[in-house]
Every structure is written in C-alpha cells, then in structure tokens.
N, C-alpha and C positions, 0 to 999 in steps of 0.2 A: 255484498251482492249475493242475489239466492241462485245459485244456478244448480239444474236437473236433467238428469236423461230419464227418458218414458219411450213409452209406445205411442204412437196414432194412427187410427186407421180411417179413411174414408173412402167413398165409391167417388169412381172415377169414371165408369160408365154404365149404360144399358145393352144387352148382347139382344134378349129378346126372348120367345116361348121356346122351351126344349124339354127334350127330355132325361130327368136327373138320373147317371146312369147307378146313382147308391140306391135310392126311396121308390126310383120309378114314375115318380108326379110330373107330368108338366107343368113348369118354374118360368117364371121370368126373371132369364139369369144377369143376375149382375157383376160389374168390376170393384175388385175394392183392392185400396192399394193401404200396404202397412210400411212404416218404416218404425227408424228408431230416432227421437226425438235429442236436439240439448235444447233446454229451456232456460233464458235468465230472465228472470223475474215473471214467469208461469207463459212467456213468449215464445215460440218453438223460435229459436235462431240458426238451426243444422237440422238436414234430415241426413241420412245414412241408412242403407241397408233395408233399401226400398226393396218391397218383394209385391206382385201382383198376385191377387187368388180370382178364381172364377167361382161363386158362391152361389149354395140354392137354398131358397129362403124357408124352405119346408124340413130337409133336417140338416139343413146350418152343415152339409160338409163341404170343403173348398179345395179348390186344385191350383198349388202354385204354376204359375206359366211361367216358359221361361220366353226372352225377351222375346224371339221372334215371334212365337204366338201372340203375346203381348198385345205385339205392334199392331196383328191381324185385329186383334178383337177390338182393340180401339179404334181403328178402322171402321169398324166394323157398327162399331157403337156411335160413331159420329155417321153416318149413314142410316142409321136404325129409326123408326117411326118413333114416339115414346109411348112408354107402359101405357097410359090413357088411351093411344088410340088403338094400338098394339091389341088391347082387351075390348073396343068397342067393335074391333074385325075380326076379332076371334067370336063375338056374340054374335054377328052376323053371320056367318061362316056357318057357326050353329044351328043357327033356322034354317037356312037356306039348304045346307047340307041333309038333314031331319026329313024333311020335306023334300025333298027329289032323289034323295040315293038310292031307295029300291026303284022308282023310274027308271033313272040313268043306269043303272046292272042289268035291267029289263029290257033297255034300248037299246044301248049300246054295247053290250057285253066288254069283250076285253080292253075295250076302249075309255069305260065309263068314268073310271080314274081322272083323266087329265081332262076328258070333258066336262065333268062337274067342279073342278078346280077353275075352267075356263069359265063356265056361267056362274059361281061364286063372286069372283074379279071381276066380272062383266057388273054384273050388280054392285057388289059394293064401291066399284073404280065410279060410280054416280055421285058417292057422296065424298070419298076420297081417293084425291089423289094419287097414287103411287102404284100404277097397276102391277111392277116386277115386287113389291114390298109385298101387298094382297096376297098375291101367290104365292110366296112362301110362304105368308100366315097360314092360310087358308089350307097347303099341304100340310102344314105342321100340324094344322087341327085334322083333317082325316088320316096323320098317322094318330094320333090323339083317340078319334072315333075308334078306329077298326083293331086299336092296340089291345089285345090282351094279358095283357101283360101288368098294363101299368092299375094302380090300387082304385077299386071302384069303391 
C-alpha cells in the first residue's frame, strides 16, 4: 500500500474588489484554504490542519484568518456577485463615473459622493440585479478613482 502526507490548497471562495493593504492594487480577493493531506494510493483520505488565507492575486501575499473572520468571509462570499460580473459593474461604474463626476462636484457639492453612487446603481440596477451589491461596487471603485495612493 503507497501511503503519503502533502499539502493541498484550494479556493473556497470570492470576497470581491479591495484594496491590497501590501502592493496597494485593487484585487479580487479571494479564499483559499490549505491543509495537510494523508493520501493512499495518491487519494487524499484525511485532511488536518486546515488553515484559511485571504490572498491577493497581484503580489501573492495572504493573511491567515482565524475562524471567526473565516465564518464572516464565507458568508460573505456566498452572497457575493461573481468576479464576471463583479468586473462587468466595476466597467460600468467606470464610464458612468468619468462622465459626470466633475458635474456632480459642480452640482451638488458636499453631497456629490452618494449621489453619484446613487445614479451609477440607478443605471447599472437596469441591467443587473442586485442594487445594495452595485453600490458597494460602485463605492469601491470611487475609492479606487479618487485613491492616491494606490500604483498608477
């Protein structure tokens, strides 16, 4: 009989667009869970020493969670739109934003913020669904926009 311990890692969920607090990029961050393998006959039969990392795909560094965040982000990731469309609202978001943000600063002053977040959602909730998901994209990308910080 061939029996082996290893490593295996796979993802286990999507969290969504953020930003990486090492490299600065906004990531679509993902779940990936590693344990320690027995294999007999190249079949994993035991995991052990399951550990959860929250990983960003730009410079590969990761943060072990411990359970209770864990729980949160899977959560979190089972509620989450996926990276497909995730990236088709963040392109929208893009134009949309491009095109009215010195309006809306013009117009509304200290307001302009959540109003242009609101006519983003407004527009894109046409073609999809999820208008509280939208708005949090949509805020994620005008921190994104207005961020100085993160690498042009």
């Amino acid at each position: 009989m061939i029996v082996g311990i290893g490593k295996k890692g796979k993802q286990v969920g999507y969290i969504g667009v953020d930003k990486c607090p090492n490299c600065k990029n906004y990531v679509h961050f993902r779940l990936y869970e590693y344990s320690d393998t027995i294999n007999a006959y190249f079949i994993p039969i035991a995991k052990f020493n399951k550990k959860t990392f929250l990983v960003c795909p730009v410079c590969e560094t990761a943060w072990e969670l411990s359970n209770d965040i864990k729980d949160k982000m899977l959560e979190k990731s089972i509620n989450s739109l996926s990276p497909e469309t995730t990236q088709v609202i963040w392109g929208k978001a893009s134009k949309i934003v491009k095109e009215y943000v010195t309006e809306y600063i013009e117009m509304y002053g200290d307001d302009w913020y959540q109003r242009l977040i609101e006519k983003c959602a407004g527009e894109i909730n046409k073609e999809i669904d999820d208008k509280t998901y939208i708005q949090e994209i949509v805020e994620k990308y005008l921190q994104f926009y207005l961020d100085d910080d993160r690498p042009k």
